[in-house]
C-alpha positions in Angstrom: 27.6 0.0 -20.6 24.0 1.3 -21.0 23.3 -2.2 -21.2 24.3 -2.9 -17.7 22.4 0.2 -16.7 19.2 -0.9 -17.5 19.6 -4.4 -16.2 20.8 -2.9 -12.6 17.8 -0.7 -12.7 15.3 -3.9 -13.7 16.9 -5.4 -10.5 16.1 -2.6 -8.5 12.7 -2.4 -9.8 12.5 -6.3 -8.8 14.0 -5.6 -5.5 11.8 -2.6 -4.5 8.2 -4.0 -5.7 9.1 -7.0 -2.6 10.2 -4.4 -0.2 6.4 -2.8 -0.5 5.1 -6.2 0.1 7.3 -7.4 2.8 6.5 -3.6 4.1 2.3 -4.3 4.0 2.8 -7.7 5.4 4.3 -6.8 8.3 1.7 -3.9 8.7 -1.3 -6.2 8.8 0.5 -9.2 11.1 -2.1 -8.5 14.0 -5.1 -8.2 11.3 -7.4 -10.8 11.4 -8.0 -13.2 8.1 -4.9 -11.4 6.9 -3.2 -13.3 4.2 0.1 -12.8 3.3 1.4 -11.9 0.2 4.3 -12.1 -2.1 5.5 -11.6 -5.4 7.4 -13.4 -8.0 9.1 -12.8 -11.8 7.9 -14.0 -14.9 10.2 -13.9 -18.2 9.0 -13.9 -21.1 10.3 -13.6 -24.7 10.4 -10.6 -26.4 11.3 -9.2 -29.9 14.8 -8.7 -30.3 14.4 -5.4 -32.6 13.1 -3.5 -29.6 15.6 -1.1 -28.1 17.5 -2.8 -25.0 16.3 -0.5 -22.4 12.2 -1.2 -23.7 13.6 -4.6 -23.1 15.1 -4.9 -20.0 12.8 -2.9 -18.1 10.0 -4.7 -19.3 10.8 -8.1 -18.2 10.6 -9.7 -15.6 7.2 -9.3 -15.3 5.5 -9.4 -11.7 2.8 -11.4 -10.5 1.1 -10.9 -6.7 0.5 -14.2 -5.0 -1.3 -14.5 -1.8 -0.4 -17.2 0.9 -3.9 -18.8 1.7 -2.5 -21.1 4.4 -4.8 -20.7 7.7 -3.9 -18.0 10.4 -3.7 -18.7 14.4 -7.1 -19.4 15.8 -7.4 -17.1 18.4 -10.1 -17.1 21.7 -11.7 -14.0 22.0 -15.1 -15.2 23.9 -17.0 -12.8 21.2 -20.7 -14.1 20.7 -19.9 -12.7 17.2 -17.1 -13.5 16.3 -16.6 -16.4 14.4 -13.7 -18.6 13.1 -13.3 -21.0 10.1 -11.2 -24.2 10.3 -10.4 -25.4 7.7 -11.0 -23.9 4.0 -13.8 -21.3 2.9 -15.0 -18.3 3.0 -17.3 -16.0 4.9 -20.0 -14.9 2.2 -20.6 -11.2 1.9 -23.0 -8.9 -0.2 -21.3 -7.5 -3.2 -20.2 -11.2 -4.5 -17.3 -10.4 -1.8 -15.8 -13.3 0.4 -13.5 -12.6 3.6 -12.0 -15.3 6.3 -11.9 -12.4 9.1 -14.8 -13.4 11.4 -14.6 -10.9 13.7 -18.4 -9.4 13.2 -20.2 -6.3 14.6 -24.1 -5.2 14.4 -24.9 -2.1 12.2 -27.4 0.8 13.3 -30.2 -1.2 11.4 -29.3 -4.4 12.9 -27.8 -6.3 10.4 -24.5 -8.5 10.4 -21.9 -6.9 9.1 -17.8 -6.9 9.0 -15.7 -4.0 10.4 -15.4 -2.5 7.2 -19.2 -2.3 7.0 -19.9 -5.2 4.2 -23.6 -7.3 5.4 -22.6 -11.1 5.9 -25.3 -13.1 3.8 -26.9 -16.1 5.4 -27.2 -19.9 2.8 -30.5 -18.1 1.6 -28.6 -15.1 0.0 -29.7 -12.4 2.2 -27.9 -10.1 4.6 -28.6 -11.7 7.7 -30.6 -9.1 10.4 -30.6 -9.8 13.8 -33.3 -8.6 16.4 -32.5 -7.0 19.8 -31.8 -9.2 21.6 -28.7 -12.1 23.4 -26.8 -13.4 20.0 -24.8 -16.7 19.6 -23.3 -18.5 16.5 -23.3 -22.0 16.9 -20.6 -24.5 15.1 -22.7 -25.0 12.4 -23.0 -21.4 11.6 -26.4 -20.3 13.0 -27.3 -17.6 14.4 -29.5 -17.5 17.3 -30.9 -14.5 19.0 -33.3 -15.1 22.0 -33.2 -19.0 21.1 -34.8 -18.8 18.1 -32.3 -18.9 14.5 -32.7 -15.7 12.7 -30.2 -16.9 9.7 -27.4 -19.8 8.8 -23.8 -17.9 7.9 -23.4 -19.0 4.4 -19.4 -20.3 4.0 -18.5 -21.3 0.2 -15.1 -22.5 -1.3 -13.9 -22.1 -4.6 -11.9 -24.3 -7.0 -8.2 -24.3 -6.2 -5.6 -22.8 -7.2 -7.7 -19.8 -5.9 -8.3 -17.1 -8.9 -9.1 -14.4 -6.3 -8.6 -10.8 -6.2 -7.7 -9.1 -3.5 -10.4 -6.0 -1.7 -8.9 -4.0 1.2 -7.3 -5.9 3.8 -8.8 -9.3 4.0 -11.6 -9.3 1.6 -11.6 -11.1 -2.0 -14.0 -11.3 -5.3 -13.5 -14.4 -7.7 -12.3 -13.8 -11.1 -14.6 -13.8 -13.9 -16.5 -17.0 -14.6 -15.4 -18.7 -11.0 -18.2 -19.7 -9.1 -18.5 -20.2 -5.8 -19.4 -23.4 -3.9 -21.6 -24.3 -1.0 -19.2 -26.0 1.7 -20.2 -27.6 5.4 -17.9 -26.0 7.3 -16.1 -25.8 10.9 -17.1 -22.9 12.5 -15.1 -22.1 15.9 -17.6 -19.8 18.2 -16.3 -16.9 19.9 -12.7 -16.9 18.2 -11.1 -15.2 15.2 -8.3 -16.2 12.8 -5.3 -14.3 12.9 -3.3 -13.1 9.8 -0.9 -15.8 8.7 2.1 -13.5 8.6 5.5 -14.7 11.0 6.0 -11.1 11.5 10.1 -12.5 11.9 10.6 -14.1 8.8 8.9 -11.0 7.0 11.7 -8.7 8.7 14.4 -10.7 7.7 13.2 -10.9 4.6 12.7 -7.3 4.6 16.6 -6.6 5.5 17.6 -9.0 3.0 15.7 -7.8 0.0 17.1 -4.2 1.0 20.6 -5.1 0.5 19.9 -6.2 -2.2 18.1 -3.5 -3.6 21.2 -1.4 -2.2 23.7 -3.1 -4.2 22.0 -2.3 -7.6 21.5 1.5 -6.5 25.4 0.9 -5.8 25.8 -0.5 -9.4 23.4 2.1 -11.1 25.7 4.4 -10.0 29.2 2.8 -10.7 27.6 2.8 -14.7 26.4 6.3 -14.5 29.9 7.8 -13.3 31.9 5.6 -16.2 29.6 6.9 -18.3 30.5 10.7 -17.4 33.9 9.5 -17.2 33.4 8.7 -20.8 31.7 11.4 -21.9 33.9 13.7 -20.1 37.4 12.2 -21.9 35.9 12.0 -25.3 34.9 15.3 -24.6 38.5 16.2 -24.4 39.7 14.5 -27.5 
């Protein structure tokens, strides 16, 4: 009986952890460079002499994957915004890396990203712009008064990406993965859009908490045969 307790609740468990994601997902569908996520189960062996519960409730095990496929490119007419078709990554001090484009100018005047991160340009510095009329050409520069103040500096990494994940749409490499100097496609004056079908998350989303209902359902079945048990022997 206990038994099937703990392996309703380690379905629960399994159930809820993709309701959160499913939940974020669908909060960030209109953020730009917003990758979707997911999550998936791992078993793994374990030793027998632990108690059952230790062992049910330890395994699966879960592992956060994010969807990397590219977003909606969409027209804004932005001079500084800034799109990337294809793969890479906007470069960003702090060994951070983002694919939302969608730039601003600080108080001191340099690039930066709306969470306040300075974009680097391909020589390694955060690039600062004069006052002045700004454009970002398809090759990444960026020109203020007609004269190129800095290059945007987009890098790749080896794939499977070993990335983790920083706020919304910003990612460092793992330990040991360096990045790597790409030509890229820049699209002037429009942003990627998250890749999250806002539809399919929602379904998804009802689904899962059906699912996640019919354990809670089950948990409870095994916790009133068990005070049914309990209650009888008690009587003997």
């Amino acid at each position: 009986m206990y038994k099937g307790l703990y392996i309703a609740a380690s379905g629960a468990m399994t159930k809820y952890a993709n309701l959160t994601f499913h939940a974020r997902n669908i909060a960030n569908s209109d953020t730009a460079g917003y990758k979707r996520e997911g999550v998936v189960f791992r078993s793994f062996a374990l030793d027998t002499t632990m108690p059952v519960s230790e062992r049910v409730l330890r395994d699966p095990t879960p592992i956060l994957i994010t969807d990397y496929s590219p977003g909606e490119i969409i027209s804004t007419g932005n001079p500084l915004d800034v799109a990337l078709k294809g793969d890479g990554f906007f470069a960003l001090e702090g060994n951070v890396y983002t694919r939302r484009g969608d730039f601003t100018i600080d108080s001191e005047g340099y690039l930066i990203t709306k969470t306040g991160k300075k974009v680097l340009g391909t020589n390694g510095n955060p690039i600062e712009l004069p006052s002045g009329s700004v454009e970002i050409t398809q090759e990444g520069e960026v020109i203020v008064n007609g004269n190129t103040v800095g290059v945007l500096k987009v890098v790749d990494f080896p794939r499977p990406y070993n990335l983790f994940k920083l706020g919304e749409s910003m990612y460092t490499p793992a330990a040991g993965i360096m990045p790597e100097d790409i030509q890229p496609e820049i699209i002037p004056g429009a942003i990627e859009g998250s890749n999250v079908k806002a539809i399919y998350e929602m379904i998804e989303m009802m689904e899962t908490m059906r699912e996640f209902e019919a354990y809670q359902k089950m948990i409870r079945a095994f916790d009133e045969s068990s005070q049914k048990a309990i209650n009888e022997i008690g009587r003997i």
